[in-house]
N, C-alpha and C positions, 0 to 999 in steps of 0.2 A: 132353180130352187131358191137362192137370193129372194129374187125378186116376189115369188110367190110367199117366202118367210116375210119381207118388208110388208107384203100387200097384211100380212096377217096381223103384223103388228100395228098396222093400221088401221085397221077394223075395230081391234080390240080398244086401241087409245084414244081416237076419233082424231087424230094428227092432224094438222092443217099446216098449209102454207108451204114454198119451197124448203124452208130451213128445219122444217119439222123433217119432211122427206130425205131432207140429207141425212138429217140425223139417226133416221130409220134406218138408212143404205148402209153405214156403218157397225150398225149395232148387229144388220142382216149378216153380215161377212164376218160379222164376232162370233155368231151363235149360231152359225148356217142351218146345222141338221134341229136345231131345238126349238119347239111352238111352245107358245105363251098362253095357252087357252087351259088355266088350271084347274076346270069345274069340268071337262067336255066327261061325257062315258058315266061308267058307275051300275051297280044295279042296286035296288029298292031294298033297303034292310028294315026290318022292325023293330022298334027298338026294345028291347026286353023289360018284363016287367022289374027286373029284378037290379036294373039298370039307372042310378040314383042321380039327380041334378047335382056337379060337382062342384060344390062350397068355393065362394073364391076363398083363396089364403090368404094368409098375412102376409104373407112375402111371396115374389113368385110368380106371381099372376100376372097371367097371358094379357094383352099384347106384352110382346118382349121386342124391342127395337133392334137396331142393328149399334154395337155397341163399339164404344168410341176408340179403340184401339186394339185396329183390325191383327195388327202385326205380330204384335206381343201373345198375343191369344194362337194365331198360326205357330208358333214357336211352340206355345203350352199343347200343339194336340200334335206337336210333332212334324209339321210339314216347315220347309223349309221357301221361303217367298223369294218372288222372281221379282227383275228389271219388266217384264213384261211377261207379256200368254206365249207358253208353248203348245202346240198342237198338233204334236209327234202322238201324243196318247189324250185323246181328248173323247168326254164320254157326258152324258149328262142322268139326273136321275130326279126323279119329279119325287115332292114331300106335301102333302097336304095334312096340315094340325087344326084338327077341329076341337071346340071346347063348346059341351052343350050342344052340340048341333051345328054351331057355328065357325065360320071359316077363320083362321087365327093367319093373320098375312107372315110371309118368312120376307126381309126388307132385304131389299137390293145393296148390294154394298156389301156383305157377308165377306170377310177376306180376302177383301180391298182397301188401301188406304186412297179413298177420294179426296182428300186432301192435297194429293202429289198431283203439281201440274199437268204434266205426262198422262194423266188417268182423263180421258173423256166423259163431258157429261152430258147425256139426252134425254131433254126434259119432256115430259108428254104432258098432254092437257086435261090429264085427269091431279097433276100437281106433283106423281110421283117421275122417278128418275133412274134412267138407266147409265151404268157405268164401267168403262173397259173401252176397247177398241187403243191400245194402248202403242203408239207410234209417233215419234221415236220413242224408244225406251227410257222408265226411270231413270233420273240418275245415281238412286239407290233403289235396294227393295221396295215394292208396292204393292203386289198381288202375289197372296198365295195361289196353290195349284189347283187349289177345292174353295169355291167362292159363290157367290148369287150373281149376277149379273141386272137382274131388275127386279120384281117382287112376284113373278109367277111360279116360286117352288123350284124351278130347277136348280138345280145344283150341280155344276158344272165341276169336270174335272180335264182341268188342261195342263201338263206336262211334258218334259220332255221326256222321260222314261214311263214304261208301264208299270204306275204303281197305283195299282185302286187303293179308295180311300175309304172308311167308313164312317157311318152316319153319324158315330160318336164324335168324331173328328171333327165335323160339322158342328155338330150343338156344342163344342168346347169355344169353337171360332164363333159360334152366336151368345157365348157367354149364359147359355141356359140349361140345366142341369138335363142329365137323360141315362138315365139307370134301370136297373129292373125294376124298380118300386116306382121312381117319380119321373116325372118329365116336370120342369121349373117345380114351382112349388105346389105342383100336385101329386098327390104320392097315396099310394095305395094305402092300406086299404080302406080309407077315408076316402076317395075319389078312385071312378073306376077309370086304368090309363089302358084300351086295349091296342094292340098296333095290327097293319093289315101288310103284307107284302103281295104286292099285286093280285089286292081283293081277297087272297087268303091271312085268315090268323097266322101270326107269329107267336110264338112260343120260345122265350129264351130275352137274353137280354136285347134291347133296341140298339145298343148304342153298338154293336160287334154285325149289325147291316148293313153288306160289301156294298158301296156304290158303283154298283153294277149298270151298263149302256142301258138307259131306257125303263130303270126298275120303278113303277110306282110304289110308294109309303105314306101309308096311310097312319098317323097318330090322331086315337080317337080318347077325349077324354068326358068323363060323364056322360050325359046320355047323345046318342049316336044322330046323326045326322041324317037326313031322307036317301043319301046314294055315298058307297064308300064306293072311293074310285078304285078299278081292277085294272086299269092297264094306265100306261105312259101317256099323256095329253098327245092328240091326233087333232 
């Protein structure tokens, strides 16, 4: 399975050379059971007539980066950061945030501090960067328990106890608002924010969304996109 996850993130990245390959072999034994292919599946929506292009704001507006102090933010949604990954309770849950139709990246590094020596980095040759594989350990905290590992959506949960986390927890550690009204600075009912839990509507607030093994989440904002994803990246 390794080797077949390396070979896949090689496809995706277009890798070359042996030191790209090592770097895959690592990040493969990080994220063993999780695929990076965040667009695969989906069925065909139409997008309703009733369904309006969502105004950028004035503040708020999508892309939203990975924000510069991973730790302190892990603290504000309540999780508690390690030395390193445990992976006594470890689960993953795929997010895709469309705006318009369009794909909004979730950036690798999400509840990490890549700054700490300890933290690995593997660079792909599309410019972005994958981060973890953490050995030996911090010599203080570095990674919370719920984090990104590179920028395909997943959202990993590695722990030593089983404690699911939710999606709100997530967006406090991305520093981007996620309530019943808004997602960043798009907020009802001036922009339409609908959400999908693998491919079905949700109904209720976004941010109380178990990060449950394998759950697709789909955040759609103004009008919808040609395929909302229904299941987990395969």
């Amino acid at each position: 399975m390794q080797e077949r996850f390396a070979r896949c993130l090689a496809t995706r990245f277009s890798i070359v050379g042996a030191m790209g390959r090592a770097r895959v072999l690592w990040l493969a034994l990080l994220v063993v059971a999780a695929l990076v292919v965040s667009s695969c599946g989906g069925t065909k929506v139409s997008t309703p007539e009733n369904v309006a292009r969502a105004a950028r704001p004035a503040s708020g507006a999508a892309p939203w980066p990975a924000p510069p102090n991973p730790l302190e933010l892990a603290r504000k949604a309540g999780l508690e950061s390690e030395t390193h990954e445990f992976l006594s309770y470890h689960v993953h849950a795929h997010l895709d945030v469309f705006v318009n139709g369009q794909p909004v990246p979730v950036p690798a590094g999400i509840g990490i501090n890549i700054d700490d020596p300890a933290v690995h980095h593997a660079p792909f040759v599309d410019g972005t960067e994958a981060y973890g594989g953490i050995a030996p350990p911090c010599k203080q905290p570095c990674i919370s328990p719920l984090h990104t590992h590179d920028d395909s959506g997943i959202l990993h949960t590695e722990s030593a106890k089983a404690n699911p986390n939710r999606l709100g927890q997530f967006f406090t550690e991305w520093d981007v608002r996620l309530d019943s009204t808004c997602v960043g600075g798009y907020c009802r009912p001036g922009s339409s924010v609908l959400v999908y839990v693998d491919g079905g509507r949700y109904i209720g607030d976004p941010a109380d969304i178990l990060l449950s093994d394998r759950k697709e989440i789909a955040i759609v904002i103004g009008t919808l996109p040609d395929k909302i994803p229904t299941a987990f990246p395969t």
